[in-house]
C-alpha positions in Angstrom: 19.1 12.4 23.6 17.3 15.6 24.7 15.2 17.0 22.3 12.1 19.7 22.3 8.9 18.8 21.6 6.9 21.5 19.6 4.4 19.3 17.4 0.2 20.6 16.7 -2.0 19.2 18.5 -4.9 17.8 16.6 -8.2 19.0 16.1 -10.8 19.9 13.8 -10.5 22.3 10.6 -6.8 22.4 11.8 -5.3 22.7 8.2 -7.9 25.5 7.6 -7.4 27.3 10.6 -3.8 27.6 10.6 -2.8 27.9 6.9 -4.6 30.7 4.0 -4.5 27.9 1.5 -7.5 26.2 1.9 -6.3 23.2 0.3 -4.3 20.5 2.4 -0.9 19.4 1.1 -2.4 15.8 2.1 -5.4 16.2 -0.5 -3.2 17.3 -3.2 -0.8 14.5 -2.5 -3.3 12.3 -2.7 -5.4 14.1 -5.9 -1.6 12.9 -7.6 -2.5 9.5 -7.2 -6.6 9.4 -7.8 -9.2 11.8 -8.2 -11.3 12.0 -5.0 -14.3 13.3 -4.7 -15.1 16.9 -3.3 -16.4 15.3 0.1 -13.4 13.1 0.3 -11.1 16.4 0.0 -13.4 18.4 2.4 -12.9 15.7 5.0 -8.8 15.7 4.7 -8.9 19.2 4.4 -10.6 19.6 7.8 -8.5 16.8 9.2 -5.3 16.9 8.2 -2.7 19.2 10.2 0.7 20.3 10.5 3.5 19.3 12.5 6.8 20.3 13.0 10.0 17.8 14.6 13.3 19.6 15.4 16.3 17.5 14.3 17.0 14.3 16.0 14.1 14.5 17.8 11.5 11.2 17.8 8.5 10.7 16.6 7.6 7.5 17.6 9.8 4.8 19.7 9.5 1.1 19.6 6.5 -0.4 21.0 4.0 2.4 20.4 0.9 2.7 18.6 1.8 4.8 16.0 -1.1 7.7 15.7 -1.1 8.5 11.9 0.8 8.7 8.4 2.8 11.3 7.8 3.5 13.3 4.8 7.4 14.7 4.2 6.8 18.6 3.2 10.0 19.3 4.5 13.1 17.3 5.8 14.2 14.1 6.3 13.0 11.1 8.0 14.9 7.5 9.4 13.4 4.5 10.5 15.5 2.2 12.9 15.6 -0.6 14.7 17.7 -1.6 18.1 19.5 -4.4 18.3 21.5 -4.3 21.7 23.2 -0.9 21.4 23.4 -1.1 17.8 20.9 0.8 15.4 19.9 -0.7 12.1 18.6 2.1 9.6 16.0 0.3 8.1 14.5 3.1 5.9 15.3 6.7 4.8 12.7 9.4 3.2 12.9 12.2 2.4 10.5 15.4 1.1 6.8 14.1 -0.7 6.9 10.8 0.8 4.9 9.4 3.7 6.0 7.8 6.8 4.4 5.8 9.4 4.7 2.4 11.3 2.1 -0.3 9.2 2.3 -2.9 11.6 0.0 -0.1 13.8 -2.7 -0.3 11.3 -4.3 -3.6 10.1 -2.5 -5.6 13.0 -3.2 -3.0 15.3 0.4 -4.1 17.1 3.0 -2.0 18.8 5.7 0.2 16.6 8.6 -2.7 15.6 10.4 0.4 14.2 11.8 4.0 15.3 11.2 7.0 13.5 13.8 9.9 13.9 13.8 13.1 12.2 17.7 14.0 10.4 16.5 17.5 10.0 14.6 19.8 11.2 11.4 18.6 9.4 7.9 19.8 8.4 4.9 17.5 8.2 1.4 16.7 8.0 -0.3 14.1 9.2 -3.3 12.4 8.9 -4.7 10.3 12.1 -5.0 6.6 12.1 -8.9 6.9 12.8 -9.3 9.2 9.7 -7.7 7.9 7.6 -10.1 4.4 8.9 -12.8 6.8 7.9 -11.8 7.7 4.4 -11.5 4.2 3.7 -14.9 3.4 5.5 -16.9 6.3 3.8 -15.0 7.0 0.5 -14.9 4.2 -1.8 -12.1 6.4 -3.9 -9.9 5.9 -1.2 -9.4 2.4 -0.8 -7.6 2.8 -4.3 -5.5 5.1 -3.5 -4.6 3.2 -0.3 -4.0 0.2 -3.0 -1.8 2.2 -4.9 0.1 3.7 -2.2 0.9 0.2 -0.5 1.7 -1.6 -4.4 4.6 1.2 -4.3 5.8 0.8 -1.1 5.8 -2.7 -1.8 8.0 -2.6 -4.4 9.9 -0.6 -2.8 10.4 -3.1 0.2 11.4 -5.8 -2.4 13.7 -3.6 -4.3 15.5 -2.7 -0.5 15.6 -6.9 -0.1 17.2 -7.3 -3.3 19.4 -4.9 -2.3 20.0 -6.1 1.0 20.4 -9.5 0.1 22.4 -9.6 -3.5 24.2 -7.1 -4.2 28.0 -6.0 -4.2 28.5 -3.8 -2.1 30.0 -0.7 -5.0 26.4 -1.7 -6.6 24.7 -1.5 -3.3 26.5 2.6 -3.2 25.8 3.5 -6.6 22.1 2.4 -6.3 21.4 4.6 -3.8 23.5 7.4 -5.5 21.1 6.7 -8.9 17.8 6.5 -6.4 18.4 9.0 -3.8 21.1 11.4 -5.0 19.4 14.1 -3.1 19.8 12.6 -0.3 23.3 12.0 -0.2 24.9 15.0 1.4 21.9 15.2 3.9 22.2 12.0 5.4 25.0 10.7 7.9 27.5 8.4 6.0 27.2 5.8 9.6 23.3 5.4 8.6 24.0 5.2 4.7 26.1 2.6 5.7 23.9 0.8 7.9 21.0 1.3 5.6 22.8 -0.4 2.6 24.2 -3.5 5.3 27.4 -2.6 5.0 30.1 -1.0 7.6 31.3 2.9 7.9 34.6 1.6 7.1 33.6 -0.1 4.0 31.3 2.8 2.3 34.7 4.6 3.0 36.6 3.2 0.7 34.1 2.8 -1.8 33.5 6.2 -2.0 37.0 7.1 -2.0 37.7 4.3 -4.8 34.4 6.1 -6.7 36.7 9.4 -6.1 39.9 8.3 -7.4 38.1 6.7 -10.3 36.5 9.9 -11.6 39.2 12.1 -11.0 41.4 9.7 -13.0 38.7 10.1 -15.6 38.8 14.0 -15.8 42.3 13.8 -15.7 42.6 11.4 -18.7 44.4 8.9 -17.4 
């Protein structure tokens, strides 16, 4: 895959000196979950920047240290994992949520996971060493670190449960009540994979779905 690289380099005050909003889209992201205090929004200010990926292109491969967390302004993100020549989509997001590789951070280990860009995306990011800072120099932001990992938490259990019980009709009309936006942005093949299920099968479920409404409009 051949793709063109046109991402920011970082650097300080680079939210400031590329944008007339003074305020980050990091620090108001982060104001939604818990005040901070004015240093705290000075610091991401300064540091946090903006990055563009063109579709399909990659921003990070398996077995690299991922370099920061990225915030979804614009576009759609896919995690993935290799297994031979097959991809397993292990995670989809899309605009206002944040993206990264955590087994970069406290274990300091390689990237187990891909992340790919499905659409042209726009994002900001925050560096692995600042965001060490916050937590080192802002008490305010180990909470919000707290409450960001409880939701991603439950997310990861809720995508278990799905993985691991579920019918596979339930499996397709949870992700239609959780991520309806999502559904005519997204590739049916990585839907598919995302909910552990074949292209063949979401197929026909969809199709079923289909039939089953139109029968309902039509009465019958």
């Amino acid at each position: 895959m051949t793709t063109t690289t046109v991402n920011t380099t970082p650097g300080v005050e680079q939210w400031l000196s590329k944008n007339m909003n003074s305020e980050s889209p990091f620090t108001q992201y982060v104001k939604n979950i818990y005040p901070l205090s004015t240093a705290a929004q000075e610091f991401i200010n300064q540091k946090a920047y903006p990055s563009h990926y063109n579709k399909n292109e990659m921003l990070i491969a398996a077995g690299d240290m991922c370099k920061g967390i990225y915030l979804i302004r614009k576009g759609v993100l896919r995690s993935f994992i290799k297994e031979g020549q097959k991809e397993i989509t292990t995670w989809i997001s899309g605009e206002h949520e944040l993206a990264t590789c955590i087994t970069c951070y406290g274990l300091k280990q390689p990237a187990r996971e891909n992340i790919q860009a499905l659409e042209d995306c726009e994002l900001v990011v925050l560096s692995t060493e600042d965001l060490q800072y916050l937590y080192e120099h802002f008490p305010e932001s180990n909470i919000v670190g707290r409450k960001i990992l409880e939701k991603y938490y439950r997310d990861a259990e809720e995508r278990a449960f799905i993985a691991r019980l579920m019918e596979a009709t339930t499996k397709y009309k949870h992700f239609i009540a959780t991520k309806s936006d999502l559904l005519n942005r997204v590739p049916l093949k990585f839907i598919a994979s995302y909910l552990g299920m074949t292209l063949e099968t979401l197929s026909r479920i969809r199709s079923k779905l289909s039939r089953n409404m139109n029968d309902m409009e039509l009465g019958i």
